[in-house]
C-alpha positions in Angstrom: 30.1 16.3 -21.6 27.9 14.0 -18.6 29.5 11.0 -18.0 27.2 8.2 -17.4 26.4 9.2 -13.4 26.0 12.3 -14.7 22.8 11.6 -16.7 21.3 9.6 -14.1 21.8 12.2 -11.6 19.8 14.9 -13.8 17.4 12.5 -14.6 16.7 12.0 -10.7 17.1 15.4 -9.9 14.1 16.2 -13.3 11.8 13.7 -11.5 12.5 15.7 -7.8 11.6 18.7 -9.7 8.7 18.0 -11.5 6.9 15.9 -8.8 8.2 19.0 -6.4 6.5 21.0 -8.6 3.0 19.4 -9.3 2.8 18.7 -5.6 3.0 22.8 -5.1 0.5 23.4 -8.3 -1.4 21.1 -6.9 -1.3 22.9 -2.9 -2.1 26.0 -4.7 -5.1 25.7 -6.6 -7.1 22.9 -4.6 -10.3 24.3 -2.5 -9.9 24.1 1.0 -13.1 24.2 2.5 -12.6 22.5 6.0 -16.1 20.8 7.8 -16.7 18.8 10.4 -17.4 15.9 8.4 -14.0 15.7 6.2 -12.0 16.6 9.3 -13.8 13.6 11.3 -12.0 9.9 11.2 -12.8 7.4 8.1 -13.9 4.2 9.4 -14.9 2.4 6.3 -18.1 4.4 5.6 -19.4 3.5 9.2 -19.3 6.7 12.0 -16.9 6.5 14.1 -18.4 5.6 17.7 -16.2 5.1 20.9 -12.8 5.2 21.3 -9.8 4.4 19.3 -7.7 3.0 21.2 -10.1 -0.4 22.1 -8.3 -4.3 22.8 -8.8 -6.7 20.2 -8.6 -10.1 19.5 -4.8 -11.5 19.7 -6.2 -14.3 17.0 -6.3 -11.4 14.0 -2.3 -11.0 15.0 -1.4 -14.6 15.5 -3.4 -15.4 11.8 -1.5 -12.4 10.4 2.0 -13.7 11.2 1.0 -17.1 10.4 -0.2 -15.6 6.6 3.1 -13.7 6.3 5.2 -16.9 7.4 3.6 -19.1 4.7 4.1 -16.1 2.4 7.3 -15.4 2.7 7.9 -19.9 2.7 6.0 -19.1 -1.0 8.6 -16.3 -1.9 11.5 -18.4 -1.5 10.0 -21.5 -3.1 9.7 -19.6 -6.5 13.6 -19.1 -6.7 14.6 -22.1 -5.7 12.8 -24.1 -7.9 14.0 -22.1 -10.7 18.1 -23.1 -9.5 17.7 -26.5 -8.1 18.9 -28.7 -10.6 22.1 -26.6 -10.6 22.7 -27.9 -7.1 21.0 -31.2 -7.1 20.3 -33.3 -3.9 22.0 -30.5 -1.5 19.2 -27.7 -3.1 16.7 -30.5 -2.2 17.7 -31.2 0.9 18.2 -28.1 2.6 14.5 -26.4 1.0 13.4 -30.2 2.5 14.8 -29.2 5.5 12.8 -25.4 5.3 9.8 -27.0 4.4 9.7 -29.4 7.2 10.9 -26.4 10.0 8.0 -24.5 8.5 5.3 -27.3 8.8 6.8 -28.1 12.6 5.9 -24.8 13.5 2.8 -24.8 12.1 1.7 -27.9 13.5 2.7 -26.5 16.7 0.4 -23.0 16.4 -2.5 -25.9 15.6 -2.0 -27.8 19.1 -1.5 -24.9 20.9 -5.0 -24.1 19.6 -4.1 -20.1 18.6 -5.2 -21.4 15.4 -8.9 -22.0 16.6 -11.3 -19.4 16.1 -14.1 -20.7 18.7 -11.9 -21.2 22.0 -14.0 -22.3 24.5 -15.6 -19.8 27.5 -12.6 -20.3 30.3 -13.8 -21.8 33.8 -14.1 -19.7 36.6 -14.4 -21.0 39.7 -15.9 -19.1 42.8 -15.2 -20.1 46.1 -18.1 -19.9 48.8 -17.9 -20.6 52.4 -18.8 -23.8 54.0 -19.3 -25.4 50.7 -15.3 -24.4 48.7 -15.0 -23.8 45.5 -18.1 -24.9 43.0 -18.3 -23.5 39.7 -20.4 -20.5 38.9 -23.9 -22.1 37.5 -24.4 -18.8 35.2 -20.8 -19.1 33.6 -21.4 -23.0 33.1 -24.3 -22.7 31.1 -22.8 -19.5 29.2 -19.8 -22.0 28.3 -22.1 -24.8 27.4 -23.6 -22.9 24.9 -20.5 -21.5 23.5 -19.3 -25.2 22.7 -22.2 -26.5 20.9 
C-alpha cells in the first residue's frame, strides 16, 4: 500500500517518463535537414546584418525597470486590498506609505529627465587658438534642429 507521498512521487516520476519519452520519439523521427538558412540567426523576419553585440539606448533599460517597478507596485496592491479592512488604518497607512515611496521615485526618474525620449544634442565645445573656446557652428545647428 502507497501512502500519500507515495502516490505523488509516482505521479511525478509518470510525468518525467512520459515527457522523457515523447521528447526521444520526438528526436527520433523528426527530419534533420540542416541549411544555411535555418542554421542562420532569427531577427524577427528581417536578415540579420552587422554585428550582434552593438550599444543601445540606456532609455529602453531605464523604461523597462520603471514598467517592472509599477508592475510589481500593481501586484501588491491586489492583495492588499483584498485584507485591509482586517487591519484598518495601519493596512492604510503603511500601503500609503508604499504608494508615496513609489511616486517619490518616480517623480525623481521625471526630473532627472531619463524619462524623456527626445534629450537634447549635448554641447561640445572646441577650443581654437587666439579666439578660446566657441562652440562648433555644425553641432549648433545639428542641436537646434533636434529641439524643434
Amino acid at each position: 500500500m502507497l501512502t500519500e507521498f507515495g502516490k505523488v512521487f509516482l505521479f511525478m516520476l509518470l510525468g518525467i517518463l512520459v515527457v522523457a519519452a515523447s521528447m526521444i520519439a520526438a528526436w527520433i523521427l523528426r527530419p534533420n535537414r540542416p541549411s544555411h538558412e535555418k542554421l542562420s540567426t532569427y531577427e524577427c523576419g528581417e536578415d540579420p546584418v552587422g554585428e550582434s553585440w552593438i550599444r543601445f539606448n540606456i532609455r529602453f533599460y531605464v523604461v523597462a525597470l520603471m514598467f517592472l517597478i509599477f508592475d510589481v507596485e500593481v501586484v501588491l496592491l491586489f492583495p492588499w486590498a483584498v485584507v485591509y479592512k482586517d487591519f484598518g488604518w495601519y493596512a492604510f497607512g503603511a500601503m500609503a506609505v508604499f504608494v508615496f515611496l513609489i511616486f517619490v521615485g518616480f517623480a525623481y526618474e521625471l526630473g532627472k529627465g531619463d524619462l524623456r525620449w527626445d534629450k537634447p544634442v549635448p554641447r561640445i565645445p572646441r577650443y581654437e587658438k587666439g579666439v578660446g573656446v566657441i562652440e562648433d557652428p555644425v553641432r549648433r545647428e545639428e542641436r537646434e534642429e533636434v529641439l524643434t
